[in-house]
C-alpha positions as CSV (number, residue, x, y, z in Angstrom):
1,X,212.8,-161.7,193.4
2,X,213.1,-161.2,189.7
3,X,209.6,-161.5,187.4
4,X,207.3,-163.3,189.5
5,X,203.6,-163.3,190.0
6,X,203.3,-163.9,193.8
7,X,205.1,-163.1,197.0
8,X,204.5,-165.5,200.3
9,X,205.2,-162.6,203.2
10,X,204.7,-163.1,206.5
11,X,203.9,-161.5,209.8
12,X,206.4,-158.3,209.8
13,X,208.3,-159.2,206.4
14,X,208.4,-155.9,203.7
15,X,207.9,-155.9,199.9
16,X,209.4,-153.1,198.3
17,X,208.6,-152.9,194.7
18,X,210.7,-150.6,192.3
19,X,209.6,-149.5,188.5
20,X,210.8,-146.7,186.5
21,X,209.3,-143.6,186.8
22,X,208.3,-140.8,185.0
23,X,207.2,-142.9,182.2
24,X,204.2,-141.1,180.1
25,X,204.1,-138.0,183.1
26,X,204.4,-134.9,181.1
27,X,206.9,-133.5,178.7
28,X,210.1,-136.0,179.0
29,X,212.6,-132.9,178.5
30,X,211.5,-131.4,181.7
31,X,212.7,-134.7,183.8
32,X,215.2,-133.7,186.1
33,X,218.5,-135.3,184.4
34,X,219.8,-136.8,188.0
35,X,215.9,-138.9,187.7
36,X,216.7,-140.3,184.6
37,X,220.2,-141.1,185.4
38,X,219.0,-142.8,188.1
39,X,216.4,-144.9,185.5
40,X,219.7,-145.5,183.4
41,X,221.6,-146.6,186.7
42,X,218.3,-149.2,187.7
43,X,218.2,-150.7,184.4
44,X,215.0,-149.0,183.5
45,X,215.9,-147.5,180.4
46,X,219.7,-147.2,178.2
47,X,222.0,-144.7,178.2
48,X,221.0,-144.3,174.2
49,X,217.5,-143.9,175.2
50,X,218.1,-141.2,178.5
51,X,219.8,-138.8,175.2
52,X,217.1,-139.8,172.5
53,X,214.1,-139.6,174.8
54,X,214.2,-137.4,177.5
55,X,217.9,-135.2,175.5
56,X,220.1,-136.2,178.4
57,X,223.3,-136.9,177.7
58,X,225.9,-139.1,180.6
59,X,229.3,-139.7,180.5
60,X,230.3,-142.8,182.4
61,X,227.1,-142.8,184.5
62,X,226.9,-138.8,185.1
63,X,224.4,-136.2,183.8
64,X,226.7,-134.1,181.7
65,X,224.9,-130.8,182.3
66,X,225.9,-128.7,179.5
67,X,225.9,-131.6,176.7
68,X,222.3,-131.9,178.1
69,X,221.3,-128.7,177.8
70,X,222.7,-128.5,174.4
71,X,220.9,-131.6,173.4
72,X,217.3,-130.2,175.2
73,X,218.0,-126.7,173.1
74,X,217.5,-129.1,170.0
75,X,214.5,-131.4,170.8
76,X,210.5,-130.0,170.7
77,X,208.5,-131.9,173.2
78,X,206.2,-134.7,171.1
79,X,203.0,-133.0,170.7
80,X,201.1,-136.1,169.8
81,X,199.3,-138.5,172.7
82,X,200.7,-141.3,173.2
83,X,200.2,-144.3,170.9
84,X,200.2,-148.1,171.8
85,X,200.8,-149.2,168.5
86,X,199.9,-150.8,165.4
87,X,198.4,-154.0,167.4
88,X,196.8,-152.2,169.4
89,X,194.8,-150.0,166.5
90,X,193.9,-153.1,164.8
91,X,193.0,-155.1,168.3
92,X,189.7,-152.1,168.6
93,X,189.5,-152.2,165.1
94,X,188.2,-155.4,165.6
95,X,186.9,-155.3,169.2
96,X,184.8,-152.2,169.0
97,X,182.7,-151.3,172.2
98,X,179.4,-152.4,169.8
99,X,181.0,-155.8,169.0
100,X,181.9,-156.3,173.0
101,X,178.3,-155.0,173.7
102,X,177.0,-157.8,171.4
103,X,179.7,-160.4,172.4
104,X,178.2,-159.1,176.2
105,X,174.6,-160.2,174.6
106,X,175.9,-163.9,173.5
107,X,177.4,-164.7,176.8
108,X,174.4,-163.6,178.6
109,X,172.4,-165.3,176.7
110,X,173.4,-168.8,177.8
111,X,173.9,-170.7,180.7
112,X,176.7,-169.9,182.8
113,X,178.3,-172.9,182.4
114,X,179.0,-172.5,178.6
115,X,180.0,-168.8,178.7
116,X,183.4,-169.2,179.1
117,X,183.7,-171.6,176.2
118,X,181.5,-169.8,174.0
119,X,184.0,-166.7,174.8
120,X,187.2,-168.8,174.1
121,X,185.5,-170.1,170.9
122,X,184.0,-166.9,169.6
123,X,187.6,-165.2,170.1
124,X,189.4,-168.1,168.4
125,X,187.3,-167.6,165.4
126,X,187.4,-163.7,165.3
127,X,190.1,-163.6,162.7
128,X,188.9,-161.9,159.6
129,X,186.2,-160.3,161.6
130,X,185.2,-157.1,162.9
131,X,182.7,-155.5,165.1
132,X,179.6,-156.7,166.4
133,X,178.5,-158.7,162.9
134,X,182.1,-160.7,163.1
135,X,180.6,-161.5,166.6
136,X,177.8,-162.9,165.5
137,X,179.4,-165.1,162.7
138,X,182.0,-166.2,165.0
139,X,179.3,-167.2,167.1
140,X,177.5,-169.0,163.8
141,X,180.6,-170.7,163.6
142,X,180.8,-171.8,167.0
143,X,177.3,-172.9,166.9
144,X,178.2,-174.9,163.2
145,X,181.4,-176.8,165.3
146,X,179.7,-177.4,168.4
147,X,175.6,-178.3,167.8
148,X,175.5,-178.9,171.4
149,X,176.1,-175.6,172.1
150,X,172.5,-173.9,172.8
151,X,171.1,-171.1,170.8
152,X,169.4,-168.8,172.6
153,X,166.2,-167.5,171.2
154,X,166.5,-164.1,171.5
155,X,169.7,-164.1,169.6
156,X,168.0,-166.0,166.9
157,X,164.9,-163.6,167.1
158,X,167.7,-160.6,166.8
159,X,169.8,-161.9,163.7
160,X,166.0,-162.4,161.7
């Protein structure tokens, strides 16, 4: 089926769906080497990655037991949590569970049938901002582009 976002089955059709496994379960040196062959066999990972990441080492598609164990002896399991990254650090940086609560606050504020432009805008407009008072000027600036945007009352009450 390749990368696709719906599947039409009918009456009695099957939809198997295979992804790698293992992936963030545990320490990766105590995968069984035949499992991540397997991964390197599917696709799901490269042969460079099977040695680097989980220290087992094939040789034209097979687990080569003792270069694996050699390459386990010299590896200490990653005693840090798992990390999404640099984007991701500066993506709640920004969008801190204050600054949704008050983004929350804006879009219930008005009618319904604004809120999902008022989100698009107020997101378009975050750059440079942070936290619930980047909210609010995003939301200023909205307001400034669009005058026929309503401003609710109680938001102006809460910014005075």
């Amino acid at each position: 089926l390749g990368n696709i976002d719906t599947a039409v089955l009918q009456p009695g059709d099957m939809l198997a769906i295979r992804s790698a496994g293992g992936g963030g379960r545990g320490n990766p040196l105590e995968r069984e080497p035949w499992r991540v062959a397997q991964d390197v066999l599917r696709g799901y990972l490269s042969p460079a990655a099977a040695e680097r990441d989980y220290g087992v080492v094939l040789c034209n598609g097979e687990v080569d037991e003792q270069a694996t164990e050699q390459s386990r002896a010299g590896k200490e399991a990653s005693a840090g949590h798992f990390h999404f990254g640099p984007e991701r650090d500066g993506y709640e940086a920004q969008w801190t569970p204050a600054a949704y609560d008050r983004l929350h606050a804006v879009l219930d504020a008005l009618p319904i049938h604004w809120r999902f432009f008022a989100k698009t805008e107020i997101f378009r407009r975050m750059k440079g901002r942070a936290g619930p008072e980047g909210v609010r000027a995003a939301f200023d600036a909205v307001c400034e582009r669009f005058p026929e945007l309503p401003r609710p009352r109680s938001l102006q009450e809460a910014a005075e």
